[in-house]
C-alpha positions as a printed Julia matrix, in Angstrom:
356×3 Matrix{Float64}:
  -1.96  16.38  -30.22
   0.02  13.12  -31.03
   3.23  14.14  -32.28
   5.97  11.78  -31.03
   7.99  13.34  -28.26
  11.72  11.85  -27.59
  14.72  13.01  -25.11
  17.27  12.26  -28.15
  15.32  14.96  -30.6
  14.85  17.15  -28.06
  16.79  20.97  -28.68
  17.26  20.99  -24.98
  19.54  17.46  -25.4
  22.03  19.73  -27.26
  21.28  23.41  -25.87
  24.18  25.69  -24.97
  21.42  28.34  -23.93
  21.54  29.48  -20.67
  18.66  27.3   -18.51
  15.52  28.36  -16.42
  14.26  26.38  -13.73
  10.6   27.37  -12.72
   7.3   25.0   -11.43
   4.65  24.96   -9.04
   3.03  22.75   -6.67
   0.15  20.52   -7.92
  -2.52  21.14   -5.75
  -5.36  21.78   -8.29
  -5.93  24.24  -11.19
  -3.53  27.12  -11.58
  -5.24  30.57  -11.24
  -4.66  34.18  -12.82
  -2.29  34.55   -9.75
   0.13  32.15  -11.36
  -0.48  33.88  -14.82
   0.89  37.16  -14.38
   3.33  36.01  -11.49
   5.11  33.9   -13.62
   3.21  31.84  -16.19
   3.78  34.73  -19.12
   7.47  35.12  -18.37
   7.6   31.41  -19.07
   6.03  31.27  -22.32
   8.33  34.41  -23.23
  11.39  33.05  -22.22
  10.99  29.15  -23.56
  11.87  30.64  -27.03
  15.73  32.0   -25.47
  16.28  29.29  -22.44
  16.86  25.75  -22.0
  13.44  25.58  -19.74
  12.84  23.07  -17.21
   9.09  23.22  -15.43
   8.92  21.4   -12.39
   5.49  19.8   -10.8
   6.9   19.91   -6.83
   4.67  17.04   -6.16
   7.0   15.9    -3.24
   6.6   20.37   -1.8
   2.68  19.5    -1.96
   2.97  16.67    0.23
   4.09  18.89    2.67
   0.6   19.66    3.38
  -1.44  17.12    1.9
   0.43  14.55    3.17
  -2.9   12.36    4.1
  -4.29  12.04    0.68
  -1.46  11.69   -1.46
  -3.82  10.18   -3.98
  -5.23  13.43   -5.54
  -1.63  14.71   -6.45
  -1.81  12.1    -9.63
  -5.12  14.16  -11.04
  -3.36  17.39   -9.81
  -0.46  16.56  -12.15
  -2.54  16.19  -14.85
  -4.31  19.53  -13.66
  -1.34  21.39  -14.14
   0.41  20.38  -17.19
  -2.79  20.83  -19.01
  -2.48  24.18  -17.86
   0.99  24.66  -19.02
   0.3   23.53  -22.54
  -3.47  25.41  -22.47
  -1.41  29.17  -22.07
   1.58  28.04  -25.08
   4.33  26.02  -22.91
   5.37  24.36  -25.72
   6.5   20.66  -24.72
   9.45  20.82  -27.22
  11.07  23.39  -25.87
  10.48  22.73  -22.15
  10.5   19.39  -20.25
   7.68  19.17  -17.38
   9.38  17.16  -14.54
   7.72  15.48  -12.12
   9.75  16.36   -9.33
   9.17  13.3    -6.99
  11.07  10.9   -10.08
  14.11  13.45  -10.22
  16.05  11.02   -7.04
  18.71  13.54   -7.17
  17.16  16.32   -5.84
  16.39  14.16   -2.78
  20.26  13.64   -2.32
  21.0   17.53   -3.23
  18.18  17.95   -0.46
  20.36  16.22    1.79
  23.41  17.93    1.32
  21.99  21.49    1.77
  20.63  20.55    5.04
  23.89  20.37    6.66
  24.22  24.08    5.28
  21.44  25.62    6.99
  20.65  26.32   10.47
  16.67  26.0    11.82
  16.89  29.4    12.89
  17.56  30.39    9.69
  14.53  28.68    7.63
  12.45  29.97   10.38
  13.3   33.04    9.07
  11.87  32.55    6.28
   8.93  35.09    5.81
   7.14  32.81    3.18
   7.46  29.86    6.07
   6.53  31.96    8.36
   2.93  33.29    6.83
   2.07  29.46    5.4
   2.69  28.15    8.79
   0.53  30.78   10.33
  -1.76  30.16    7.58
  -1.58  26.18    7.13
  -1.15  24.59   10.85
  -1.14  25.05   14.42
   1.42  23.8    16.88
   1.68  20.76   15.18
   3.53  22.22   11.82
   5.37  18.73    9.66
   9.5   19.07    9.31
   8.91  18.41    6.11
   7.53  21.64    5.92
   9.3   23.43    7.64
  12.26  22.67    5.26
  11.26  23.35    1.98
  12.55  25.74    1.09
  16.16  23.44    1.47
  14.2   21.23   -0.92
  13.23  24.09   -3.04
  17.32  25.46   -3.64
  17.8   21.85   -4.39
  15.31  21.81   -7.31
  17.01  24.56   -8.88
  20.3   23.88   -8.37
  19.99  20.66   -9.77
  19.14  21.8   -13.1
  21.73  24.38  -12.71
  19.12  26.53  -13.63
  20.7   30.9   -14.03
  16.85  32.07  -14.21
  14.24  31.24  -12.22
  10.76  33.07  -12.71
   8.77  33.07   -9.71
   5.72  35.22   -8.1
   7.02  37.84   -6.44
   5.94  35.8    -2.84
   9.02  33.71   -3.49
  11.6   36.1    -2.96
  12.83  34.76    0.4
  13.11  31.82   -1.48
  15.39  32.93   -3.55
  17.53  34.61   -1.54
  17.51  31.46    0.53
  18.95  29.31   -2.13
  21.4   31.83   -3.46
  23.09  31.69    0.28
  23.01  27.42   -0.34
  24.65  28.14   -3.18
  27.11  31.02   -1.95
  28.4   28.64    0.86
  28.26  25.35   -1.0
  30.89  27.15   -3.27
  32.94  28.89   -0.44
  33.49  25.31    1.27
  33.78  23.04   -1.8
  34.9   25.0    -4.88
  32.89  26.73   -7.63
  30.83  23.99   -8.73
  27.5   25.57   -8.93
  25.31  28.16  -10.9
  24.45  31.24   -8.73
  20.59  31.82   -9.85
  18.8   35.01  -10.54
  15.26  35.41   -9.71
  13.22  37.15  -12.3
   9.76  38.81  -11.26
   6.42  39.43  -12.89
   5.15  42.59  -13.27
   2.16  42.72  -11.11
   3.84  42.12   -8.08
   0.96  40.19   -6.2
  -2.62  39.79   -7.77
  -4.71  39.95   -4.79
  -8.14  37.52   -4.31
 -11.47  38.41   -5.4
 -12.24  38.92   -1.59
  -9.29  41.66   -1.29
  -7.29  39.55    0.87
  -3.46  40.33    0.11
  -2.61  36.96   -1.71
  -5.21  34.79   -4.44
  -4.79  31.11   -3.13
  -6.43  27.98   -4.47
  -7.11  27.0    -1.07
  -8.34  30.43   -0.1
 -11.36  29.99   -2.23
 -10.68  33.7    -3.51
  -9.12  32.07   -6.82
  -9.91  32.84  -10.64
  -8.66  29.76  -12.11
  -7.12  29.74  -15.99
 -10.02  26.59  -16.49
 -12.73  29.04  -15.2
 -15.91  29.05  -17.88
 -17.19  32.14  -19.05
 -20.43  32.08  -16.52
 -18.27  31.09  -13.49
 -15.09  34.06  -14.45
 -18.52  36.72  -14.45
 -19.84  35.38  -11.16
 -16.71  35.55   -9.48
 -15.78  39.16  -11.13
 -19.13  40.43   -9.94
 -18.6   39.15   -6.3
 -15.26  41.04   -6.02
 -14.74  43.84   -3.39
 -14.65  47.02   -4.13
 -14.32  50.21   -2.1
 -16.95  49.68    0.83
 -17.38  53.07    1.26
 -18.74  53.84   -2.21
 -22.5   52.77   -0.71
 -24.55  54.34   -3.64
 -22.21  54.94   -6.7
 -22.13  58.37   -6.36
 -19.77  58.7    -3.99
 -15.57  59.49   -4.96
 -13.98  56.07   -4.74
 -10.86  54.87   -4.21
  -8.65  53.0    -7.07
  -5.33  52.33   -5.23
  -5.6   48.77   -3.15
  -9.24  48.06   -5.12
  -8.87  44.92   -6.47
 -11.19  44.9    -9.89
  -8.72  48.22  -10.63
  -6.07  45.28   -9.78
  -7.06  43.47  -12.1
  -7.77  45.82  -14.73
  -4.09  47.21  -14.65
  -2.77  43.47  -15.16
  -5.69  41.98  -17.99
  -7.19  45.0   -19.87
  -5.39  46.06  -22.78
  -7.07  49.06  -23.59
  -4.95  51.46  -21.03
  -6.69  54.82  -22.0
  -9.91  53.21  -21.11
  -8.71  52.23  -17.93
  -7.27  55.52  -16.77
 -10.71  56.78  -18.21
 -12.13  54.09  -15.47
 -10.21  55.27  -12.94
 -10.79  58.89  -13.29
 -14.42  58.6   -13.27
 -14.05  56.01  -10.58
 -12.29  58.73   -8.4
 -14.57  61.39   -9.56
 -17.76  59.73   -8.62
 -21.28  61.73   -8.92
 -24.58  61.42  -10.95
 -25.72  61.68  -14.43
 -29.05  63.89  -15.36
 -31.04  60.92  -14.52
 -29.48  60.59  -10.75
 -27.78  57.27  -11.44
 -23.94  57.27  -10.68
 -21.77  58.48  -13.49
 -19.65  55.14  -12.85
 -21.08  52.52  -10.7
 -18.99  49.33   -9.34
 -21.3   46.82  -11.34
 -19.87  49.06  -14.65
 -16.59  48.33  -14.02
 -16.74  45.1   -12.62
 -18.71  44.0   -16.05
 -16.17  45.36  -18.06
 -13.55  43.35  -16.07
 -15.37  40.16  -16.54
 -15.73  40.67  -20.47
 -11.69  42.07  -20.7
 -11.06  38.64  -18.96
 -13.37  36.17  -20.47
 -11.97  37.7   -23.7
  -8.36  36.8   -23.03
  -9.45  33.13  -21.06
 -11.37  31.9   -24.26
  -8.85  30.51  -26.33
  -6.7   29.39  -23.25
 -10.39  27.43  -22.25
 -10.29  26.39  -25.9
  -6.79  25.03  -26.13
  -6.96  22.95  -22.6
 -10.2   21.66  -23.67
  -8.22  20.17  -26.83
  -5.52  18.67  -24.77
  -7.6   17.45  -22.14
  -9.48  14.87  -24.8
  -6.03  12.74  -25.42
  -5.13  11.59  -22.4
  -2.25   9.52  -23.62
  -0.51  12.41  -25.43
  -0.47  14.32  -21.88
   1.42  11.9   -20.07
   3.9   11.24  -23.17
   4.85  14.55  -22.27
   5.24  14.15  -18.34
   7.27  11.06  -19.03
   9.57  12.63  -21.91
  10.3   16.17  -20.12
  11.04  14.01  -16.78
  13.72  11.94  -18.68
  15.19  15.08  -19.94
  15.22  16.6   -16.52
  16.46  13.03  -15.15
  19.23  13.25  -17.49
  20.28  17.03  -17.04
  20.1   16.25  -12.82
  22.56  13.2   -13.29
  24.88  16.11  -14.59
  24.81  18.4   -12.43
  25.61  15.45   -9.3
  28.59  14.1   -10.81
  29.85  17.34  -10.69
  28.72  18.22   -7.11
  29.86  14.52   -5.48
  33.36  15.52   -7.38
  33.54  18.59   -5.75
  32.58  17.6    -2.14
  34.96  14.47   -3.15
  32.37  11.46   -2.65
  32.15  10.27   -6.29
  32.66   6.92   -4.58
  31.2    5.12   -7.81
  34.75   6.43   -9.6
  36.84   4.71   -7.0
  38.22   1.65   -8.6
């Protein structure tokens, strides 16, 4: 857990590969949400990218702007995460977005590129506002998603896997882009935005969207007795009141989740038949009952969470060697942004610092 980590060694100092700018916000554990939204394209794709993975500290002050103090243990949180599912440190550089000053300046420069009316838009804005505050909703908010085009752009990232929620984000940025190269020359990368398969895991309470602060969350740090307690307290179909009654897979979220986690696809269509099917055995009892599937969920789950549990548990015991990591991947990413603003002040012709 010790090996020395330095910028100068580093494959992505010398990478021609095309680059992939992806992150999250630290506001606690990440959660099987973030796994099959985008954590497993990541640990794909670090192998064929230059890979930058940003912490958006300064996004989660947005709304946790009166105790900024917890975003330090969030941090933390997080990059354990990363390394506990195989983020591999030497081939992507965890920034800590809040020490990158030049996305604060790209920030700035976007700004002047996009109307109010236009973030407003913004359907992702729209639900977290609805969601988040009341009348009294933080600018800082309300223009994140600026911020957001900003931390992508300044990596020059091509690829940027995201949930599927972030779409409007991404279409968002690519306009930045579009009209920051229509007024000042081609200067910067257009991005793609690549998907996950699951489009949208929903919570263990069937509301449309798993959230941390929803309390409807599995989280990747989960032990085995607390994954089971929350798989057994999922919703099912409410009208299935005995067992015996034909249920209904499509929008049930344990069948969710089984289409996403279980591996063994001819046991889940087998599931799903006898799901659908419902009736009674010779003894009376249901031929499938919720508590059946639900079990085999939690055990399909804990099964794939174990070694994840196993590796974070590992990292989490050298605290030293986890911040050696922060620090290096932000220097990389430090070094990378410095690039990518020489070029832009060139281009909007206010590389002042040239002017002799």
């Amino acid at each position: 857990m010790n090996e020395t980590l330095t910028a100068s060694t580093s494959p992505q100092s010398t990478s021609l590969r095309k680059r992939i700018l992806t992150g999250d916000r630290p506001t606690g554990q990440l959660h099987l949400g973030h796994y099959v939204g985008s954590l497993r394209n990541r640990v794909a794709l670090q192998h064929e990218y230059e890979t930058y993975i940003l912490i958006a500290d300064v996004q989660a002050l947005t709304d946790n702007f009166e105790r900024p103090e917890i975003l330090r243990r969030n941090i933390r949180q997080v990059v354990l995460d990363y390394l506990a599912v195989g983020l591999d440190p030497q081939k992507c550089a965890f920034v800590v977005q809040s020490l990158i000053p030049e996305i604060a300046e790209l920030t700035i420069f976007y700004l002047n590129l996009v109307t109010l009316a236009r973030v407003e838009r913004n359907p992702t804005v729209k639900t977290e506002i609805q969601q988040k505050f009341g009348n009294e909703v933080p600018l800082g908010f309300v223009c994140y998603p600026v911020s957001q085009a900003a931390d992508i752009t300044a990596f020059g990232a091509h690829l940027v896997p995201v949930g599927d929620d972030q779409k409007p984000m991404i279409e968002q940025c690519r306009e930045i882009v579009g009209r920051f190269n229509r007024l000042y020359g081609e200067t910067l990368v257009m991005p793609e935005g690549m998907y996950g398969e699951i489009s949208r895991l929903p919570g263990t309470d069937g509301q449309a969207k798993m959230g941390k602060s929803l309390g409807n969350a599995i989280s990747l740090a989960d032990d085995e007795a607390t994954v089971t307690q929350k798989v057994m307290s999922m919703f099912t179909d409410p009208n299935r009141l005995t067992g015996k009654e034909p249920g209904t897979v499509e929008g049930n979220p344990v069948f969710t989740y089984h289409d996403a986690f279980n591996p063994n696809r001819e046991r889940v269509e087998e599931l799903k038949e006898l799901y659908r099917r419902g009736g009674e055995n010779e003894k009376g009892k249901p031929l499938l009952g919720d508590v059946q599937v639900k079990r085999e969920l939690a055990n399909v789950l804990n099964e794939m969470l174990e070694p994840i549990r196993t590796r974070r548990a590992e990292f989490a015991r050298d605290e030293t060697y986890v911040w050696d990591v922060i620090r290096d991947g932000t220097q990389r990413g430090k070094e990378r942004a410095a690039e990518v603003m020489d070029d832009v002040r060139s281009a909007m012709k206010i590389d002042y610092g040239s002017v002799e």
